[in-house]
KOLTI-577261 format. One record per residue: residue in one letter; chain; x negated, y, z negated of N, C-alpha, C in turn. Coordinates in steps of 0.2 Angstrom, whole numbers, plus 5000, padded with zeros to 4 digits. Example, Ala and Ser with C-alpha at 12.3 -4.5 7.8 and 13.67 -1.06 7.14 Angstrom:
<atoms>
ATOM   r   c     nX     nY     nZ    caX    caY    caZ     cX     cY     cZ
ATOM   a   A   4934   4972   4961   4938   4978   4961   4934   4984   4961
ATOM   s   A   4936   4989   4965   4932   4995   4964   4936   5000   4961
</atoms>
This chain:
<atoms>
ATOM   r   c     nX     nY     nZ    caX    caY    caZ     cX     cY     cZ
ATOM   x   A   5406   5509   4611   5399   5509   4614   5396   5502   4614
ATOM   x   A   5393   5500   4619   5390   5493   4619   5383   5493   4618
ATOM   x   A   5381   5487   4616   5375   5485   4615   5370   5485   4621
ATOM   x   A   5365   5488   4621   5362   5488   4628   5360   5478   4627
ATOM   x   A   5362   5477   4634   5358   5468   4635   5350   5468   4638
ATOM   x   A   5348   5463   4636   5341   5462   4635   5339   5461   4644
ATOM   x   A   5335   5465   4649   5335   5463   4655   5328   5457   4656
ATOM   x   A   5330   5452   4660   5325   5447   4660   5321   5448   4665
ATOM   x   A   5314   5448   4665   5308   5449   4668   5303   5442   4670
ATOM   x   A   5303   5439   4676   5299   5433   4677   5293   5436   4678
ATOM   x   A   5289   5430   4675   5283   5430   4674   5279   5423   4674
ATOM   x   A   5274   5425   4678   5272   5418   4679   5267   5417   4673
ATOM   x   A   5267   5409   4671   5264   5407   4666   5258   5403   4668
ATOM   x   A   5253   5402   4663   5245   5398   4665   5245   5391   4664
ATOM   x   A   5253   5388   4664   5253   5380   4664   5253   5378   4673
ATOM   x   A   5256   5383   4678   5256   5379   4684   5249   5379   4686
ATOM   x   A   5245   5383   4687   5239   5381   4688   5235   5378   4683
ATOM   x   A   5235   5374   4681   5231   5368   4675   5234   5363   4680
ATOM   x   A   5240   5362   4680   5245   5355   4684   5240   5355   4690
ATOM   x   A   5239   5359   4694   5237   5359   4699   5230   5355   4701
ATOM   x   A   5227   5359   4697   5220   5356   4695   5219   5349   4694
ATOM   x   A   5224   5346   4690   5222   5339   4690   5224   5338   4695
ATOM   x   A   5230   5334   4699   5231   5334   4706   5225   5333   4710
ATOM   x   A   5225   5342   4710   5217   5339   4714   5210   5335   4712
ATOM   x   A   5210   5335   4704   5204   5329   4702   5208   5324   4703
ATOM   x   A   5213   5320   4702   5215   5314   4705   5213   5314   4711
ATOM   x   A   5215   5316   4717   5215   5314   4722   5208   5316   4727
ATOM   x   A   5205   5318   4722   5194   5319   4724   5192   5312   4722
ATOM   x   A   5197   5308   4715   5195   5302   4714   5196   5296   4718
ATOM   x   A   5204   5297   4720   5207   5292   4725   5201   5291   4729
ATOM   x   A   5200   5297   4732   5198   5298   4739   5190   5294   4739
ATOM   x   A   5187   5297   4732   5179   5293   4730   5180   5286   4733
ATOM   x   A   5186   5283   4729   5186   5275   4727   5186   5273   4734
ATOM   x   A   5193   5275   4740   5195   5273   4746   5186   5275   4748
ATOM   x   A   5183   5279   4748   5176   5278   4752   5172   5274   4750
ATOM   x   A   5172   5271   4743   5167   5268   4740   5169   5258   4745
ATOM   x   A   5176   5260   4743   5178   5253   4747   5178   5252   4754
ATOM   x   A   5178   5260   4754   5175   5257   4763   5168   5255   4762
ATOM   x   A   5165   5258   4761   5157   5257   4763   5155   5250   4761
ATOM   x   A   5157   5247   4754   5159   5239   4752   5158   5236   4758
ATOM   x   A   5166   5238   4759   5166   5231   4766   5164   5232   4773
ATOM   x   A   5160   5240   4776   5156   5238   4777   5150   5235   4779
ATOM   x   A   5147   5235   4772   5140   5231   4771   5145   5221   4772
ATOM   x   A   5149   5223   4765   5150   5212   4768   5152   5210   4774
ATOM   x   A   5157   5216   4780   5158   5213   4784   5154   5210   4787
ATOM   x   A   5149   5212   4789   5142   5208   4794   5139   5202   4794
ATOM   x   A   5141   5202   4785   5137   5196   4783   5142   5190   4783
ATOM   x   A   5150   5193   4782   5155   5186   4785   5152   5185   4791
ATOM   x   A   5152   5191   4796   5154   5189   4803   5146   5186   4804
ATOM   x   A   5140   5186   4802   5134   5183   4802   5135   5176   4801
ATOM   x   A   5138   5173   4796   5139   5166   4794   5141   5163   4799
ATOM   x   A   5148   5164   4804   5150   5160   4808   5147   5161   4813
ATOM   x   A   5143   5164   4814   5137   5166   4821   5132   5159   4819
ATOM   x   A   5130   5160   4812   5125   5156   4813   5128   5146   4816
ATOM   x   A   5135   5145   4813   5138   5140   4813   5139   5139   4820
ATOM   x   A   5138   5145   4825   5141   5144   4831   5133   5140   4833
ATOM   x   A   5131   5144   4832   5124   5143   4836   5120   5134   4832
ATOM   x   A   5123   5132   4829   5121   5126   4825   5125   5119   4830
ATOM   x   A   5130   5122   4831   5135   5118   4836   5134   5117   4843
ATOM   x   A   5129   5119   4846   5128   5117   4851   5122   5111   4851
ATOM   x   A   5119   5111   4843   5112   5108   4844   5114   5099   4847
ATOM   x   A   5119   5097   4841   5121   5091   4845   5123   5089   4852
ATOM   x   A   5127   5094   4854   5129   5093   4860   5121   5091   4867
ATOM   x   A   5115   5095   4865   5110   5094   4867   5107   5087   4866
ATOM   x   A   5107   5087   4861   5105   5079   4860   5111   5074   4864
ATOM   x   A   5116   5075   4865   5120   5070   4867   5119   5072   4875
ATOM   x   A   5116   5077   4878   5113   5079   4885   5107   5074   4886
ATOM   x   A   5102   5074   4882   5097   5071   4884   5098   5062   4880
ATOM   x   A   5103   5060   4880   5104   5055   4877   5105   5050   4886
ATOM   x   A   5111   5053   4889   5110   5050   4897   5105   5050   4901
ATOM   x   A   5097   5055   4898   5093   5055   4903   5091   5049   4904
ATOM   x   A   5091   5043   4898   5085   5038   4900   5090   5032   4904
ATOM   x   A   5096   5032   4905   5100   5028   4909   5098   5027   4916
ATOM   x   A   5100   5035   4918   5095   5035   4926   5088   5033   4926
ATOM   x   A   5083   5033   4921   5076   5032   4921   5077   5022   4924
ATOM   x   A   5080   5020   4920   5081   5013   4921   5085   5010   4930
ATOM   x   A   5088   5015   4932   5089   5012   4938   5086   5011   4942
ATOM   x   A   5081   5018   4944   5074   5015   4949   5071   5009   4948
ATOM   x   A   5072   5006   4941   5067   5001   4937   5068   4996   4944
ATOM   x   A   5073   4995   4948   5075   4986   4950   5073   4989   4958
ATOM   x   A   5072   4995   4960   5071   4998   4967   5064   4995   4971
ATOM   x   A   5057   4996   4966   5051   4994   4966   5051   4985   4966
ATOM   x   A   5057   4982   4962   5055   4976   4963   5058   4972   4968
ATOM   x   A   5060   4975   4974   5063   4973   4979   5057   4975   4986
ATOM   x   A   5054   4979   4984   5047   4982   4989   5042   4974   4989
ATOM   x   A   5042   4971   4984   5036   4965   4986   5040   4960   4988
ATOM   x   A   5046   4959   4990   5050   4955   4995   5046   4953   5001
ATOM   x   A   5044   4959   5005   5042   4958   5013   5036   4956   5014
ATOM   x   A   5032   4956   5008   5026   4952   5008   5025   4947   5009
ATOM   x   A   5030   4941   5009   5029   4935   5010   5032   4934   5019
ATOM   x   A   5031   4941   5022   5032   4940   5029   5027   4939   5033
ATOM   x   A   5020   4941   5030   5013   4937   5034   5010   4933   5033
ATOM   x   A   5013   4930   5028   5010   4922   5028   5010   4919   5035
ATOM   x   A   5018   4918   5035   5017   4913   5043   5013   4916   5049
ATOM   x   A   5012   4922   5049   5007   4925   5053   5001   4922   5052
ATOM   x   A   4998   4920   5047   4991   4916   5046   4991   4911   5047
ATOM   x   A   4996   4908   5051   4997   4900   5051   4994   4900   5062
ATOM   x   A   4995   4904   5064   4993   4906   5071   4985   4906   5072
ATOM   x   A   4982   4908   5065   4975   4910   5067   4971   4903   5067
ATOM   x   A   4972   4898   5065   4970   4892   5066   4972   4890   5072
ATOM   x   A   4964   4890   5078   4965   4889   5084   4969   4881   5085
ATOM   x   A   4973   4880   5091   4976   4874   5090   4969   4868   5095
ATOM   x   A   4971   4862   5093   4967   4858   5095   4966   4857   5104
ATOM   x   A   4962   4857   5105   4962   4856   5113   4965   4849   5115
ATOM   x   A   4969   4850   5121   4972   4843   5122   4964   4840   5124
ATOM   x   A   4967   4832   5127   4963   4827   5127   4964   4826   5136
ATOM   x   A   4959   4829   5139   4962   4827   5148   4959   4822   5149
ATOM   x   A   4963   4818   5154   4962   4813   5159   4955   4813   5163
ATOM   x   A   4953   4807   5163   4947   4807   5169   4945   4809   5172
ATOM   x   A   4951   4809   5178   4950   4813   5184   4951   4821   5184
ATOM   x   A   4952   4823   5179   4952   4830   5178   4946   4832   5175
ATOM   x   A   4945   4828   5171   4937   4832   5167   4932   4831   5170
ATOM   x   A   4934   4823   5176   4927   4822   5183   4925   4828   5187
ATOM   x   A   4934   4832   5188   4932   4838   5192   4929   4844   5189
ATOM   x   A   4930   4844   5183   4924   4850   5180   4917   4849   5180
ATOM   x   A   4917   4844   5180   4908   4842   5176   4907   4839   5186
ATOM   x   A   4909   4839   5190   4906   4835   5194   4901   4840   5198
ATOM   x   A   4903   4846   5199   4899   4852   5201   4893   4851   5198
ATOM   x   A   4891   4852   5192   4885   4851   5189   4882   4848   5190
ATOM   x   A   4884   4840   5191   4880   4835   5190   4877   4836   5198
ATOM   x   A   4880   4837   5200   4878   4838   5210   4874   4843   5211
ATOM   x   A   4873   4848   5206   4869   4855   5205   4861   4853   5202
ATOM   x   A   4864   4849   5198   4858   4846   5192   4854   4841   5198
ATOM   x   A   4856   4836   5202   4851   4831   5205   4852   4835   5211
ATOM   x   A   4851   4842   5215   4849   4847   5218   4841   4850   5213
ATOM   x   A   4843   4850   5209   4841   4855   5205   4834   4851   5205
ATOM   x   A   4834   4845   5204   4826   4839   5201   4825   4839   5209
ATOM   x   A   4829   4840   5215   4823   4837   5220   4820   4843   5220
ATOM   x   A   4822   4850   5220   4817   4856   5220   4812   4855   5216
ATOM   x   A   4813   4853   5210   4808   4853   5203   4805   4846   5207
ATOM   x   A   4803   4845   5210   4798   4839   5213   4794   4841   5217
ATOM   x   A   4793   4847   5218   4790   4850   5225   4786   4856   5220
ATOM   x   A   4789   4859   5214   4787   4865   5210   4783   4863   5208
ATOM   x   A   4779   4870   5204   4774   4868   5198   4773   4875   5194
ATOM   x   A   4770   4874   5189   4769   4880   5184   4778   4882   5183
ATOM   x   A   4775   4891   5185   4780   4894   5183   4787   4894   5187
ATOM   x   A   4785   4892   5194   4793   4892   5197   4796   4882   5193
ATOM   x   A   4791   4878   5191   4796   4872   5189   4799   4876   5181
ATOM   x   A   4794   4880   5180   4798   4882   5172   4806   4883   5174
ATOM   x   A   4804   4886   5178   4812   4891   5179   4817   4886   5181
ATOM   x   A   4816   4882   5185   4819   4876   5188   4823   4871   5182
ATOM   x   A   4818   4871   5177   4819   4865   5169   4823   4871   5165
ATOM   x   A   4826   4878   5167   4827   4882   5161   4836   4882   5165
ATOM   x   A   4835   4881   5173   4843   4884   5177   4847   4876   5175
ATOM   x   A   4842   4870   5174   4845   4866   5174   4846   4862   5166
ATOM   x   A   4843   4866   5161   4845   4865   5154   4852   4868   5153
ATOM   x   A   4853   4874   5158   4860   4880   5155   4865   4874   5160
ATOM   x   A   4864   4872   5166   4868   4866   5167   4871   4861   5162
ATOM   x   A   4866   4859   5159   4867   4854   5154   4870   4855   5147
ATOM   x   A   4869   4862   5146   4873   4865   5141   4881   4866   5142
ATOM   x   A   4881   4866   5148   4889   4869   5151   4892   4861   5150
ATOM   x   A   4889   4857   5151   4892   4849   5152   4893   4846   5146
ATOM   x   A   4890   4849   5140   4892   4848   5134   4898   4850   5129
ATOM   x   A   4900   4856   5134   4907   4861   5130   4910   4857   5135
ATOM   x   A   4911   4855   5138   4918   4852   5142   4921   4846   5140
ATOM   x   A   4925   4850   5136   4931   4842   5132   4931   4836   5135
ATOM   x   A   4928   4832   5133   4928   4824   5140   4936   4822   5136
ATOM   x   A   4938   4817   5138   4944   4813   5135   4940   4810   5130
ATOM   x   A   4945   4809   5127   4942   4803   5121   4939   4798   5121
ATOM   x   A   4941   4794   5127   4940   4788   5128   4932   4788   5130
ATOM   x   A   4928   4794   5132   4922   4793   5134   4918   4799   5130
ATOM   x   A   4920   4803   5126   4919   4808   5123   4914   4806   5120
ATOM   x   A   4911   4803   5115   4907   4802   5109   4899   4797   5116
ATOM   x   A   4901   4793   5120   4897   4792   5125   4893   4797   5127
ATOM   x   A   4899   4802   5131   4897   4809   5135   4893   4811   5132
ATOM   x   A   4892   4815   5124   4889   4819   5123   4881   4816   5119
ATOM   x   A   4884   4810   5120   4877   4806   5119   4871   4805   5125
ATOM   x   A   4875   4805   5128   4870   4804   5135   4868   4812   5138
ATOM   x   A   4874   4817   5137   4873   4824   5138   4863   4827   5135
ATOM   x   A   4867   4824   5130   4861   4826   5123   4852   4820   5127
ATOM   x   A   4852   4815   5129   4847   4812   5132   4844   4815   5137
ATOM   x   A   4849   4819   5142   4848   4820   5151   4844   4827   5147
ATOM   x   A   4848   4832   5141   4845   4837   5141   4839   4838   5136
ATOM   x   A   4834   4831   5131   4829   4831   5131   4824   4827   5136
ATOM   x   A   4826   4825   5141   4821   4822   5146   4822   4831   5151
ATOM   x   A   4826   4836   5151   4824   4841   5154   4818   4846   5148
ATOM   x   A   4819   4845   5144   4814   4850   5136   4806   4845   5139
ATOM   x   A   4806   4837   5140   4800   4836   5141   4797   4837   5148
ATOM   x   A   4801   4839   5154   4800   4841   5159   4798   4848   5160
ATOM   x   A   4802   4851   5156   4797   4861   5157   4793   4861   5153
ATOM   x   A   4791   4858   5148   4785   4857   5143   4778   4854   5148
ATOM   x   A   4779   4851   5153   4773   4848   5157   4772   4851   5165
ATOM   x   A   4777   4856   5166   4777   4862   5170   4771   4866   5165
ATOM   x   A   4772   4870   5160   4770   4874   5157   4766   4872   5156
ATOM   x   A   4761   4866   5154   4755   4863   5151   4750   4861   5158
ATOM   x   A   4755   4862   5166   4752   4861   5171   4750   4852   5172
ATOM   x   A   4750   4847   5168   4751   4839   5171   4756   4837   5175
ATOM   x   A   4753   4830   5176   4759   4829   5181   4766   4829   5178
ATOM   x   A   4771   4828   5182   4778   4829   5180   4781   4823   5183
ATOM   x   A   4777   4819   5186   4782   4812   5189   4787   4809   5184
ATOM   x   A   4783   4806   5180   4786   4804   5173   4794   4806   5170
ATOM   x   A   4794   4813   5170   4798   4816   5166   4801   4819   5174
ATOM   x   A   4800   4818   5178   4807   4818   5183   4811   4813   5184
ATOM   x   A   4808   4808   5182   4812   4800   5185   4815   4800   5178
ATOM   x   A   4811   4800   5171   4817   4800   5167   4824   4803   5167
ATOM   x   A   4822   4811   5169   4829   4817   5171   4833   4813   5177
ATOM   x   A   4831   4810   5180   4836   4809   5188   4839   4800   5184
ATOM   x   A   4837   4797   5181   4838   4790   5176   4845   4794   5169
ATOM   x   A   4843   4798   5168   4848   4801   5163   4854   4805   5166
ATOM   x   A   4853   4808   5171   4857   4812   5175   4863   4807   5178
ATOM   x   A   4859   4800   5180   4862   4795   5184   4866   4790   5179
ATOM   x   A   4865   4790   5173   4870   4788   5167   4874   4793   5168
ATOM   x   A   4876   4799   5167   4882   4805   5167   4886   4801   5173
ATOM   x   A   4884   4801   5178   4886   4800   5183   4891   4793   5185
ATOM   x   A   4886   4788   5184   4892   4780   5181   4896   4782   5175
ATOM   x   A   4894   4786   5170   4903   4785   5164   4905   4788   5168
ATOM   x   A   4906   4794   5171   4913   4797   5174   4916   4795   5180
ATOM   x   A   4913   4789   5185   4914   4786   5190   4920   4781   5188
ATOM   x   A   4918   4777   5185   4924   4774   5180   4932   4776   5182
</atoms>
């Protein structure tokens, strides 16, 4: 007869569950650190990536000053534009040289005889009427034949009798001043006619010549 054998009966034991449990507390750990590490880096990324922002932004400031460094280059080249405007100035000078009237030629005898000869023929017309007049019509007569006499003074004589001319011009037309004066005062006027036709009559020998 045999010995009955011992039958084997599995059972589970309370060490696989303990195993387990730790496992799991490690890996609640891992997981803490990988999240702690993230959030780390995070917060420092910003602050790397803020540094080179700042540098970028600093890197430009030169470049501005090396912008405004060529402004004042062009400022200096209008400089020479302005000093070429007071060039055309010196183009009316010669224009002021015109304003000084030119001198009157010097005419010939016979030419300045035919100016002044009308007058003179006018003026010894003039004294035989003023011989016959009195009062107010010799006044007017002594006044048509003073503006005579003043015409006979603007008339450029030649040189050669010029300084004579307006000497004796100048005589004929104070024996006219003392002829309307003795119209106006009503005396006789015989005097101061013969002087006028005597002064008249020198005019008349210079330019005959």
């Amino acid at each position: 007869m045999t010995d009955p054998q011992p039958e084997y009966v599995w059972a589970y034991t309370d060490e696989k569950p303990g195993r387990s449990r730790m496992w799991l507390m490690i890996g609640l750990g891992v997981v803490a650190v990988i999240a702690a590490v993230a959030v780390v880096l995070a917060f420092v990324r910003p602050w790397e990536a803020g540094e080179p922002a700042s540098s970028e932004t600093r890197s430009p400031a030169p470049s501005a000053t090396a912008s405004a460094s060529p402004s004042p280059t062009p400022s200096a080249t209008p400089s020479p534009s302005p000093t070429s405007s007071p060039s055309p100035a010196p183009a009316p000078t010669p224009s002021s040289a015109p304003t000084a009237p030119p001198a009157p030629a010097d005419p010939a005898l016979p030419v300045f005889r035919g100016k002044v000869q009308p007058l003179l023929d006018a003026a010894a017309t003039g004294l035989s009427y003023a011989q016959d007049a009195s009062g107010e019509e010799g006044m007017q007569i002594a006044d048509e034949l003073r503006g005579d006499a003043g015409r006979m003074a603007d008339t450029v004589a030649p040189s050669s009798i010029a300084a004579e001319w307006r000497s004796r011009v100048q005589a004929y037309g104070e024996s006219l001043d003392a002829l309307r004066a003795a119209f106006g005062e009503g005396t006789p006027t015989s005097t101061q006619l013969s002087a006028a036709r005597s002064k008249l009559r020198s005019l008349n020998e210079l330019i005959a010549g």
